[in-house]
C-alpha positions in Angstrom: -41.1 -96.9 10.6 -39.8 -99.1 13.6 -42.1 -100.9 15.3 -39.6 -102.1 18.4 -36.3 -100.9 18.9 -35.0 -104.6 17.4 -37.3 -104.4 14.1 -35.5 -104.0 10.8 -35.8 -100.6 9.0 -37.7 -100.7 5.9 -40.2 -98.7 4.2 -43.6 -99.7 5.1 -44.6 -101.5 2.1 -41.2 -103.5 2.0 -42.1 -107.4 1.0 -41.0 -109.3 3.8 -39.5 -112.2 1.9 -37.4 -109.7 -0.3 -36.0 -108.2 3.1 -35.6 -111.8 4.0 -33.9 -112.7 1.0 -31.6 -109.8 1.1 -30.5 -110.3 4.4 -29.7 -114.1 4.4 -27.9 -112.8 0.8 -25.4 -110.6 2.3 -24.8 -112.3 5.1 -23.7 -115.6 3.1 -19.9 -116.3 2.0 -19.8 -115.6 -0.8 -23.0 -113.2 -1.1 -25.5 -114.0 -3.3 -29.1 -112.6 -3.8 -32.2 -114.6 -5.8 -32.6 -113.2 -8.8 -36.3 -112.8 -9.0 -35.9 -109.6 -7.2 -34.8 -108.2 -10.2 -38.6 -107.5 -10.9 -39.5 -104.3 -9.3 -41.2 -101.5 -12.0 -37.8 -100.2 -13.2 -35.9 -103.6 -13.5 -39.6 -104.9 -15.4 -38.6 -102.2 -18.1 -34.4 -102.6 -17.8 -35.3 -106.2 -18.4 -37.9 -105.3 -21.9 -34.8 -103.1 -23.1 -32.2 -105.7 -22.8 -34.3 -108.1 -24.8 -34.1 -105.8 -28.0 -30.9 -105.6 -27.5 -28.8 -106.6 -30.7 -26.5 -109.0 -28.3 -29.7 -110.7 -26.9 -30.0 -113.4 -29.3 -32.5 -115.5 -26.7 -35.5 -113.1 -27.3 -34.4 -112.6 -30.7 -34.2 -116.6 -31.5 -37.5 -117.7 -29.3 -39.6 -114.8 -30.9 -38.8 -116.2 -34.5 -39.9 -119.6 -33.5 -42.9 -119.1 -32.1 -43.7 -116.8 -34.9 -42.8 -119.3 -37.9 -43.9 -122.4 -35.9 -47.7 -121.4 -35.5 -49.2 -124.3 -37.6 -47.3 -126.8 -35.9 -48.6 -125.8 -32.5 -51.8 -125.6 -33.7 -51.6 -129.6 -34.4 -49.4 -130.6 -31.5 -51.6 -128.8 -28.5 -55.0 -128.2 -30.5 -57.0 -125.5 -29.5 -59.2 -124.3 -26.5 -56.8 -124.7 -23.8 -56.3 -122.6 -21.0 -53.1 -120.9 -21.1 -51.0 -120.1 -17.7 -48.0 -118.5 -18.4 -45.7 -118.1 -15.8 -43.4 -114.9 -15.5 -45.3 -113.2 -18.1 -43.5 -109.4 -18.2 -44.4 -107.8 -21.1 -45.7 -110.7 -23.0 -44.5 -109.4 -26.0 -43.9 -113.0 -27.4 -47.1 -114.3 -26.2 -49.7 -112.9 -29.0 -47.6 -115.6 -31.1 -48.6 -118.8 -29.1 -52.2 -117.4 -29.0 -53.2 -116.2 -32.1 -51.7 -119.8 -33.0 -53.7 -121.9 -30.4 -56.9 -120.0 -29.7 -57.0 -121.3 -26.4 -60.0 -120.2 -24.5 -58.6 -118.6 -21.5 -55.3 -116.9 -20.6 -53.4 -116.3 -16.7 -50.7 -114.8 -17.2 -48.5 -114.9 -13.7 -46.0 -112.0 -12.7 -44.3 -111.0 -9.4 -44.3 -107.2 -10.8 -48.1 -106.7 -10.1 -48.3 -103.1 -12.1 -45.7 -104.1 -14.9 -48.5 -107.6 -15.2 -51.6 -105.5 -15.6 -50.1 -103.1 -17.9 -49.1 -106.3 -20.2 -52.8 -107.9 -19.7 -54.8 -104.5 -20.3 -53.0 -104.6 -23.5 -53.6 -108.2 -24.4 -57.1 -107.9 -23.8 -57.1 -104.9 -27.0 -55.5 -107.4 -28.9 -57.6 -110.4 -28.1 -61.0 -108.8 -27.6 -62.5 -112.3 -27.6 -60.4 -113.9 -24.8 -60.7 -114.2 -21.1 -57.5 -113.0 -19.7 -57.0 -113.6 -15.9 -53.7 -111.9 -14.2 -52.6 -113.9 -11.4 -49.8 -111.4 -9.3 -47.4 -114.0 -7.4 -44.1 -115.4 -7.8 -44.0 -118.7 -9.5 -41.5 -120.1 -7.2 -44.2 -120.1 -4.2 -47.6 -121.8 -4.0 -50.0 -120.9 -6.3 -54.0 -121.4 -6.8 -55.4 -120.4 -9.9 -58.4 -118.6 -11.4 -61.7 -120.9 -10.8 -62.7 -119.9 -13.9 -60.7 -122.1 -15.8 -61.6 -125.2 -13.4 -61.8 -128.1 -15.6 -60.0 -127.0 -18.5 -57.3 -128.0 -20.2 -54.2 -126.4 -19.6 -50.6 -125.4 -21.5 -48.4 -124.1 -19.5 -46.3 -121.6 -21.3 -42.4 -120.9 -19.7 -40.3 -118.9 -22.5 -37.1 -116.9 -22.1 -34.7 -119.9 -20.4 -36.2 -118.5 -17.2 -35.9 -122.3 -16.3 -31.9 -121.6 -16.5 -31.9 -119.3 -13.6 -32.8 -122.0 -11.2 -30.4 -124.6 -9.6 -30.8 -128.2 -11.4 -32.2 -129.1 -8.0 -34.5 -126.1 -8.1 -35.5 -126.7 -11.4 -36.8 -130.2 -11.1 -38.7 -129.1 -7.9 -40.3 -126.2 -10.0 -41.0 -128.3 -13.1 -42.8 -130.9 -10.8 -45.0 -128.0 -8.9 -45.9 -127.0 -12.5 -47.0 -130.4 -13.3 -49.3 -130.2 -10.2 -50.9 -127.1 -10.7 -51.5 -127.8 -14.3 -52.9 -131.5 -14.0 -52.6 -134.6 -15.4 -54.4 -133.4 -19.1 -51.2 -130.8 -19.1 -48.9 -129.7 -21.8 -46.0 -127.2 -21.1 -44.1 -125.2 -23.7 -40.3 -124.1 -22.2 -37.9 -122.4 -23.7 -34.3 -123.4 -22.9 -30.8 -121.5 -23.9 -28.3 -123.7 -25.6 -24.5 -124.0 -24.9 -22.8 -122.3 -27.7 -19.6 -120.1 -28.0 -18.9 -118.1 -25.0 -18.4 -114.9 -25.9 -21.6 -114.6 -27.4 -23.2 -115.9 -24.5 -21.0 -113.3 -22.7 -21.9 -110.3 -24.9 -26.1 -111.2 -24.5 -25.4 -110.4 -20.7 -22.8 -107.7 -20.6 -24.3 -105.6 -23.8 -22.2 -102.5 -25.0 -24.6 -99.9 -24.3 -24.7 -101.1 -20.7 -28.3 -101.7 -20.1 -27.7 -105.3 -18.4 -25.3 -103.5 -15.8 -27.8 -101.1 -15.0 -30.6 -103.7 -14.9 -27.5 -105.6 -12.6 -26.8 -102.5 -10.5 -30.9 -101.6 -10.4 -31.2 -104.1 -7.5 -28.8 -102.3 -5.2 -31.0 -98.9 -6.1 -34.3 -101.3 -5.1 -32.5 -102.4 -1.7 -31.6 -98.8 -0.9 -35.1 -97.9 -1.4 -37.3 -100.4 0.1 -35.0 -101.6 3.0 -33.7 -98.3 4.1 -30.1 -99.3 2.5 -27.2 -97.0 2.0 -25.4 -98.8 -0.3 -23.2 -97.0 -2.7 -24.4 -98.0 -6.3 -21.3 -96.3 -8.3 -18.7 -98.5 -5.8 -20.1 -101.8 -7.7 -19.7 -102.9 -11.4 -21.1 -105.4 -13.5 -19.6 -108.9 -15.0 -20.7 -111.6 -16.8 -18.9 -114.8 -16.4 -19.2 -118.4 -18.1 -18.9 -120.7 -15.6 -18.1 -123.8 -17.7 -18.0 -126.2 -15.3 -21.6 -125.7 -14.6 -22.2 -124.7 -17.7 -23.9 -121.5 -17.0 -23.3 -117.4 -17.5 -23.3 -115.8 -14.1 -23.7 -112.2 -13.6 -21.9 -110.6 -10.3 -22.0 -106.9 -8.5 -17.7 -106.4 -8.4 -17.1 -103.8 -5.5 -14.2 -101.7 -6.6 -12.7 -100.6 -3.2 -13.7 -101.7 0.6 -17.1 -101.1 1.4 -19.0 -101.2 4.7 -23.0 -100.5 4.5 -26.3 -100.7 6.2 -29.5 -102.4 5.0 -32.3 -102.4 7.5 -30.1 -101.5 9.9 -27.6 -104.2 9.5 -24.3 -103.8 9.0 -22.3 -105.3 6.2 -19.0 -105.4 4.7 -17.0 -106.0 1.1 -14.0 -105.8 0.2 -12.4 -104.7 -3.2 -13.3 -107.7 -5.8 -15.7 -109.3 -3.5 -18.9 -109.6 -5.5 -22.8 -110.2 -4.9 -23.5 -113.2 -7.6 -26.9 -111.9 -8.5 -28.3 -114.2 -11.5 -27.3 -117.6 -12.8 -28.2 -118.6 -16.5 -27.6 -122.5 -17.1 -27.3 -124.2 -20.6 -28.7 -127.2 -21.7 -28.0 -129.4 -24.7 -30.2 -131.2 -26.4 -29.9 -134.5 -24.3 -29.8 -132.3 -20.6 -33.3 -130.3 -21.9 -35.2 -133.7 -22.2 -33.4 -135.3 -18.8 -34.3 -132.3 -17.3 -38.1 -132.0 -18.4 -38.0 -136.2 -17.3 -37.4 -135.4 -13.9 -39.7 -132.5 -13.6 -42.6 -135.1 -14.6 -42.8 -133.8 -18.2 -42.8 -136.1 -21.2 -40.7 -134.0 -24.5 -43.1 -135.2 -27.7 -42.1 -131.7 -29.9 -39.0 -129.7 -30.4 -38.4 -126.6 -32.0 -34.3 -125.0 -33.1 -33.3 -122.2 -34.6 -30.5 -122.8 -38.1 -27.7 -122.2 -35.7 -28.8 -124.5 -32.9 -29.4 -121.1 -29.9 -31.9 -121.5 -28.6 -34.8 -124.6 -28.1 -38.8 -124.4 -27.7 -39.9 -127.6 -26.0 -43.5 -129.0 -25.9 -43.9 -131.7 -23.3 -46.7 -133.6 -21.8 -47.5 -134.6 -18.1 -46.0 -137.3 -17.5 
């Protein structure tokens, strides 16, 4: 697998910006890895489990909206847009925004290339009618898409409070390369998690049965596997902490006892309550979610809350 004696060791079909990634992670004080490597096969389907979990009130909240809000979207975007959703997964929530839009062409966009054509294949039974384009590439890089829907109009569709997982700094930046890709015609429809009580924010990413700590502790397993890692996976635990000053949950990999470990051939170290922070999940209130959109070039005109004030779904226009 070594192509010098100075290469890294990983598995021939390693990505080299996850080995990047990983590397510059756990080499950092304190360690920290980007969370969209998450998103191999296996964390695709820990993630689909965790949002039918009863704690998960995100999923939960944002699929009852878009579900019970179909004729106002119908009025406030129209119909015969191009859709381009980005992080699509599953799409489970998706046939909602369609079947109340009709757009005319839908890209969904997904790092997990098999987990995204699974999800399409299956929206193209359900939409026989409908031109559905998978684009496979992470949303945070460059993007070019489809020539076939050149010239259309276009809503971009963001759900989940993905949004939250990014640094305020990161999230402008990715709100304003949305608004270039789309076009000046745009909409975009975000979902974005409200602050509310902590320990139900707590519970939604530290579940009972344990599925988000095995979701958590998949990325070790993916590390191990693609970058010829030897990391110990029942030395680490999961947490969920709110960080209130920042007002956001974040999830960390706790090593009980010291550690030392290779991954592609480099040597690391922990020691015992060191962590890896692994995914941050910001808040917004009302008055954050539309500064936010404002400096990402997006113009709020339509909001959507649940009774209980979770969880928002946002329509906004290029600004």
């Amino acid at each position: 697998m070594l192509l010098t004696d100075d290469a890294p060791l990983v598995t021939p079909a390693a990505d080299p910006a996850f080995l990047r990634d990983i590397l510059h992670g756990l080499s950092q004080q304190p360690k920290a890895t980007p969370p969209i490597w998450f998103y191999d096969r296996r964390g695709s389907e820990l993630f689909e489990a965790i949002t039918q979990l009863p704690e998960y009130y995100p999923t939960q909240t944002e699929t009852a909206l878009l579900a019970s809000h179909g004729a106002d979207f119908a009025t406030a975007v129209g119909r015969g847009r191009a859709v381009v959703e980005f992080g699509a997964g599953s799409a489970r929530k998706t046939p909602h925004l369609l079947r109340a839009i009709d757009p005319c062409a839908y890209v969904p966009i997904d790092i997990s290339g098999d987990y995204l054509l699974a999800s399409s294949a299956a929206l193209e039974m359900a939409f026989p009618g409908l031109t559905v384009l998978p684009l496979v590439g992470d949303f945070n890089a460059a993007l070019t898409l489809p020539t076939a829907i050149g010239g259309m109009a276009r809503l971009g569709f963001f759900p989940g409070s993905t949004i939250g997982n990014l640094e305020p700094d990161g999230a402008v930046d990715l709100l304003r390369a949305m608004r270039r890709l789309l076009g000046d015609d745009a909409m975009l429809m975000i979902g974005m998690d409200r602050v509310k009580d902590s320990d139900r924010m707590i519970a939604a990413y530290d579940d009972a049965a344990g599925v988000t700590a095995a979701f958590n502790r998949n990325l070790l397993a993916r590390i191990n596997h693609e970058l010829e890692g030897d990391i110990p996976l029942d030395a680490f635990v999961h947490r969920a902490v709110w960080n209130d000053d920042k007002a956001r949950i974040e999830m960390h990999l706790e090593a009980v006892k010291p550690l030392r470990f290779k991954v592609a051939g480099q040597d690391f170290s922990m020691e015992a309550g060191e962590t890896i922070h692994t995914e941050s999940s910001h808040k917004y209130g009302p008055r954050d979610s539309r500064l936010l959109l404002r400096s990402g070039h997006w113009e709020p005109v339509r909001e959507w809350t649940d009774d209980e004030g979770l969880f928002s779904l946002i329509l906004a226009q290029a600004a």
